[in-house]
C-alpha positions as CSV (number, residue, x, y, z in Angstrom):
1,X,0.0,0.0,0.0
2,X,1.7,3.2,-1.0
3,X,1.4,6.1,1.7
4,X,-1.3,8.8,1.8
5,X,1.4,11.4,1.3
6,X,3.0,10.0,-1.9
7,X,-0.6,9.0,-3.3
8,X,-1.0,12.9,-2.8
9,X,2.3,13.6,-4.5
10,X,1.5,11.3,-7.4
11,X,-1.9,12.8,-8.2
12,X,-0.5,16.4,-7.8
13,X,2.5,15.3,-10.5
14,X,0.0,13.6,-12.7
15,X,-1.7,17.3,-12.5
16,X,0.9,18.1,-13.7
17,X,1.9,16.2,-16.4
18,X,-1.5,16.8,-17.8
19,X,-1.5,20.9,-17.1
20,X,1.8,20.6,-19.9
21,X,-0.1,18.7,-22.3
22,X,-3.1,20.7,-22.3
23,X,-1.3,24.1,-22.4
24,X,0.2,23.6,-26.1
25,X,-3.0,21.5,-26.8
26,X,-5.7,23.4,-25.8
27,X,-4.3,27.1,-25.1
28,X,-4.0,28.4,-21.8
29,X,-7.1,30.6,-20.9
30,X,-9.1,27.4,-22.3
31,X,-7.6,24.9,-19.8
32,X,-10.7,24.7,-17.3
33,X,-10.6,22.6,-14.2
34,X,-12.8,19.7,-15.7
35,X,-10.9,19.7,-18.9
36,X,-7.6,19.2,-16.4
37,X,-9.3,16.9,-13.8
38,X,-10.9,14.1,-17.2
39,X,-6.5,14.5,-18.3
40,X,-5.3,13.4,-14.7
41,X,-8.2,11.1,-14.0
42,X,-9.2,13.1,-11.3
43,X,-12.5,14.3,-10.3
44,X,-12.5,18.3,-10.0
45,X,-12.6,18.9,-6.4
46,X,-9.4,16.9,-6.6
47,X,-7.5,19.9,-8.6
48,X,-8.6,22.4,-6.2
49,X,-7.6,19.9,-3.1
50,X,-3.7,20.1,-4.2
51,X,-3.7,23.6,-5.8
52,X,-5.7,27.1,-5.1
53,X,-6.8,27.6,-9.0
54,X,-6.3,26.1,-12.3
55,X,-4.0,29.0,-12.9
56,X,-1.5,27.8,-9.9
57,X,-1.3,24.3,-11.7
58,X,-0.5,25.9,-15.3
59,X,1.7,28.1,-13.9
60,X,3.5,25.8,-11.8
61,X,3.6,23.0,-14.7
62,X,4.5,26.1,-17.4
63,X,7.3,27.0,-14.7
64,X,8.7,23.7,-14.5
65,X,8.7,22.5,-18.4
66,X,10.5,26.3,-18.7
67,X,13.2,25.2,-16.0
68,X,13.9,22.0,-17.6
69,X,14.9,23.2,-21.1
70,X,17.1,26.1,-20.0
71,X,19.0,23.5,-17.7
72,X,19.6,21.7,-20.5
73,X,20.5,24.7,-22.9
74,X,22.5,25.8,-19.6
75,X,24.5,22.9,-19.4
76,X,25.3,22.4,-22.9
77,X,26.4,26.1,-23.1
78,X,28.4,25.9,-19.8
79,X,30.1,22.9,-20.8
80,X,31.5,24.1,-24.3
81,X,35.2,24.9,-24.4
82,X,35.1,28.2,-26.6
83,X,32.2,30.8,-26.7
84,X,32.0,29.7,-30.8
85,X,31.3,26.1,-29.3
86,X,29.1,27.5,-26.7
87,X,26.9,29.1,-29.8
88,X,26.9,25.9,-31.6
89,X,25.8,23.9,-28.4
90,X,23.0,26.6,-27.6
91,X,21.6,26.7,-31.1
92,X,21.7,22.9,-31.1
93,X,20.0,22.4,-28.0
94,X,17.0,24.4,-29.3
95,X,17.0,22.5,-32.9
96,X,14.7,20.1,-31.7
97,X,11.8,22.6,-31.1
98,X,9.8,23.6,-34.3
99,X,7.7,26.8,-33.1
100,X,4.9,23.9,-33.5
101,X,6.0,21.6,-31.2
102,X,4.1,21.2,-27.8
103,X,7.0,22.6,-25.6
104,X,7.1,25.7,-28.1
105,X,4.1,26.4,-28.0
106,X,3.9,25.8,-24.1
107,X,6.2,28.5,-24.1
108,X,4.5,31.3,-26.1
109,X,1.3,30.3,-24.2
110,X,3.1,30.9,-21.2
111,X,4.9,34.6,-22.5
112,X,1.4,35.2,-23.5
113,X,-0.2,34.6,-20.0
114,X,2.5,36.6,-18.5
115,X,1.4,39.8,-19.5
116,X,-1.9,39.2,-17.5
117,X,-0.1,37.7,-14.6
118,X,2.1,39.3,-12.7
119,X,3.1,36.7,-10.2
120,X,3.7,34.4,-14.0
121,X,5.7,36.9,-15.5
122,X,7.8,37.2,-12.3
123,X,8.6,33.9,-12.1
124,X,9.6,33.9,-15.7
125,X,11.7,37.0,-15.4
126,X,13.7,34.8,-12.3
127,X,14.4,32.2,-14.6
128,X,15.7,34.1,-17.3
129,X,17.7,36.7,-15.1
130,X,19.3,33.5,-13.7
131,X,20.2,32.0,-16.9
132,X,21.4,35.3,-18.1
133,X,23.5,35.1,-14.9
134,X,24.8,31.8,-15.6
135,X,25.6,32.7,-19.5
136,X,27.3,35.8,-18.2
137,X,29.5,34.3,-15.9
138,X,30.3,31.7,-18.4
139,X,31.2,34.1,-21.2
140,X,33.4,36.3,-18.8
141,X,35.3,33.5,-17.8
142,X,36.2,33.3,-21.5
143,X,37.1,36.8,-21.8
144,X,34.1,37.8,-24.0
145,X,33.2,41.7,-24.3
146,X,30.6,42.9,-22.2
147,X,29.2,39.8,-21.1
148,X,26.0,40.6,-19.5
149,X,24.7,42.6,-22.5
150,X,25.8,39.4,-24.5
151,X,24.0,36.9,-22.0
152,X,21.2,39.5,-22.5
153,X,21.2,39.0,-26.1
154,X,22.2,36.0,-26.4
155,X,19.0,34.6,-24.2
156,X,16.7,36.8,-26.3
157,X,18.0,35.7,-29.7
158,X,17.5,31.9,-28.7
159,X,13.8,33.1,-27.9
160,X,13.4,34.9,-31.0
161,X,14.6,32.1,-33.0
162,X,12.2,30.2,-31.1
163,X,9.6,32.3,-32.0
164,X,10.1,33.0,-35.5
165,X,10.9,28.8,-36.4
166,X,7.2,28.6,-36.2
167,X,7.1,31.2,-39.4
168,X,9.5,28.8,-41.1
169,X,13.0,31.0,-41.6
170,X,16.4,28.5,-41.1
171,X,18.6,29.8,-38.0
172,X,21.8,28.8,-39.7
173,X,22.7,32.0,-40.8
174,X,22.1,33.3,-37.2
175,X,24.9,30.8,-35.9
176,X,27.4,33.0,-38.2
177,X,26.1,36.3,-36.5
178,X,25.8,34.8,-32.8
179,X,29.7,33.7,-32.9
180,X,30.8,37.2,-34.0
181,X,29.3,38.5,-30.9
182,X,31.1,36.1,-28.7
183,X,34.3,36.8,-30.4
């Protein structure tokens, strides 16, 4: 028998889980707490048992999806030897996302929610502040001009990029641009 405490954790995970798929899916503002309770197998009252609102379980599972990807952009960066390689290694940790894809799209939803929600858009503005941070340390280890402006940039070029795939335009000739500005 598994403990009343991690059945609690499981259920509030597999809300989740299902908060990320619905977000790309369904939009955010349509995400409603039956829609989110049928997608965990939960009955409603369950959702508002673990969180306050439907927004607090978006936000949390936008939040957390967000965290993910720059760790993994953050270490491939980080763990480049030059700032050319660290380009390459950012632009290729984003080459797997579309504009279309789910985890895209969970992001613009999410950008797109922030500008209603302040508590949202201050969590995103911590995340990207502290992966500036990180970028900018790591660039002025390497000697790179002015490297908080170029974490700056940097971080909103890989967004941009993000942003723009969905349009169709290649990033390859951006890779050309992006090293000049580390050099």
């Amino acid at each position: 028998m598994v403990p009343t405490a991690k059945q609690g954790q499981a259920v509030r995970q597999r809300l989740l889980a299902a908060a990320a798929e619905l977000i790309p899916e369904r939009g955010w503002s349509a995400v409603s707490t039956r829609i989110l309770a049928d997608r965990a197998e939960v009955t409603p009252s369950v959702v508002h048992y673990h969180f306050s609102s439907v927004q607090e379980v978006l936000s949390e599972a936008a939040i957390t999806a967000m965290r993910q990807v720059l760790a993994v952009t953050d270490e491939l960066f980080t763990s480049a030897t030059t700032p050319a390689a660290a380009i390459d290694a950012m632009l290729a940790s984003v080459a797997q996302y579309d504009g279309t894809d789910p985890m895209s799209l969970l992001f613009v939803e999410t950008y797109l929610a922030a500008t209603r929600d302040e508590r949202l858009r201050a969590q995103i503005a911590a995340l990207v502040t502290d992966f500036r941070t990180r970028v900018a340390d790591w660039l002025a280890i390497h000697q790179v001009a002015e490297p908080a402006a170029t974490a700056a940039v940097l971080a909103a070029t890989i967004d941009g990029l993000l942003l723009h795939r969905a349009l169709g335009p290649d990033s390859a000739a951006a890779t050309a641009v992006l090293r000049r500005l580390v050099s």
